[in-house]
Steps between C-alpha positions, in 0.01 A plus 500: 500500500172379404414124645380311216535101645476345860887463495542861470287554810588235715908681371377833656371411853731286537767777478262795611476240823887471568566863468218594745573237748882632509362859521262414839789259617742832471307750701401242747920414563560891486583632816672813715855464440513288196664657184342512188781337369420175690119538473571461123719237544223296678265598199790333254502214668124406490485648163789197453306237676222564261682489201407859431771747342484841630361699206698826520783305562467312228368801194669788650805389720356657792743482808254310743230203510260722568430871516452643835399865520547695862318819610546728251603242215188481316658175285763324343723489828866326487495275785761645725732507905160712556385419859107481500371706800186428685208704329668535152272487194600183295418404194604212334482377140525138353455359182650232335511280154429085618475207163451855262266692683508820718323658747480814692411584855609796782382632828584774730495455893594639809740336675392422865341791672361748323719790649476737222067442384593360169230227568277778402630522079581067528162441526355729247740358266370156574166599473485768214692167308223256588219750391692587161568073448091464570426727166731334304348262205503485143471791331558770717666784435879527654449876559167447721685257733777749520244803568325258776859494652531838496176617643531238761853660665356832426202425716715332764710788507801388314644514175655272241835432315449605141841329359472153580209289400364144484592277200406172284690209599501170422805327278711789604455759790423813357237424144183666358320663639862725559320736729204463769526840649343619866384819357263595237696504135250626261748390238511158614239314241554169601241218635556239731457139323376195586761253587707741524807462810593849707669624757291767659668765765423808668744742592368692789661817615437731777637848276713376224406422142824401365748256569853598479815299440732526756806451366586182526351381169242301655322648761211745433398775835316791564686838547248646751520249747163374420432118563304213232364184577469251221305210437499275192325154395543315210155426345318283198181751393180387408177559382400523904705554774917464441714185611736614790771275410726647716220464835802261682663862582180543793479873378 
């Protein structure tokens, strides 16, 4: 959506707040032990306590509050009797639709010590996502965001996910812009606008390129054992630096 009156805005954070609150809230209550099943149960009920609906509940009948992703799931995981083990790479994904606007947010983490190094492709993710929101502004070319993306993994020694992408959001979750890419799509002609509401992600990967589903429907993995680490935030761009409306998440 494009925000064209102080309601609108006021609308946006005050969704793109809820859902990034209930995303920080979720990996701080995650824990050794815990099922993902019950992690997204705690996620439903401060999405309730808000007044927020869980958006893929709510367009696409997902089976979960949330989406929470394990190891190899890159996204889109069915909150499940999975035991989360000490070390495992986490990521979890929250948006949600609150008085007729949505917002987008997700984060990948590694839960209590780092036994495996994934702290390592987190953190790139976290900071190859700040550096691509920091050249965002009216204007700018989709592709060259998705390039910087690219070139930053490359140079960190990591790849990206070529098959799931970043998206306009706004008064529903997935709107124009339909694709923000992480790589470089020379057939991508679209410009970032001012005003304009987004949910920026990267998809870092440490071999794969392409997300696979895995069966169930729903979740999407890598078939080489490779692991991703995502990182999204809901923004308003600008003619200057974006609005992180989505900042409440702490990534």
């Amino acid at each position: 959506m494009s925000i064209t009156s102080n309601t609108e805005l006021e609308g946006i954070k005050k969704v793109s707040e809820a859902v990034g609150t209930v995303l920080r809230q979720m990996q701080e209550y995650a824990q050794p032990g815990m099922t993902t099943s019950a992690l997204d149960e705690y996620g439903g009920q401060l999405l309730e306590a808000a007044g927020v609906k869980s958006a893929p509940k709510l367009t696409y009948g997902f089976p979960g509050w949330t989406c929470i992703s394990v190891n190899n799931e890159v996204a889109h995981g069915i909150p499940s009797n999975r035991i989360l083990q000490e070390g495992d790479l986490v990521n979890v994904d929250v948006s949600g639709e609150l008085d007729g606007y949505w917002a987008d947010n997700g984060g990948s983490f590694v839960l209590g010590e780092d036994l495996h190094q994934h702290a390592p492709l987190v953190n790139t993710s976290k900071q190859i996502l700040h550096k691509a929101i920091q050249h965002i502004k009216g204007g700018v070319k989709i592709a060259e965001i998705g390039r910087l993306i690219e070139t930053e993994a490359k140079k960190a020694g990591y790849r990206v996910i070529k098959n799931l992408v970043g998206h306009g959001v706004g008064r529903s979750l997935h709107e124009a812009p339909k694709e923000i890419p992480c790589f470089y799509d020379r057939f991508n002609l679209d410009r970032f606008r001012k005003n304009g509401i987004v949910a920026i992600e990267t998809f870092i990967s440490t071999r794969a390129t392409y997300a696979y589903n895995k069966g169930d429907g729903w979740t999407l993995v890598t078939n080489d054992g490779s692991f991703v680490a995502q990182h999204e935030h809901t923004i308003m761009i600008t003619d200057g630096q974006p609005v992180i409306l989505t900042e409440s998440n702490g990534i």
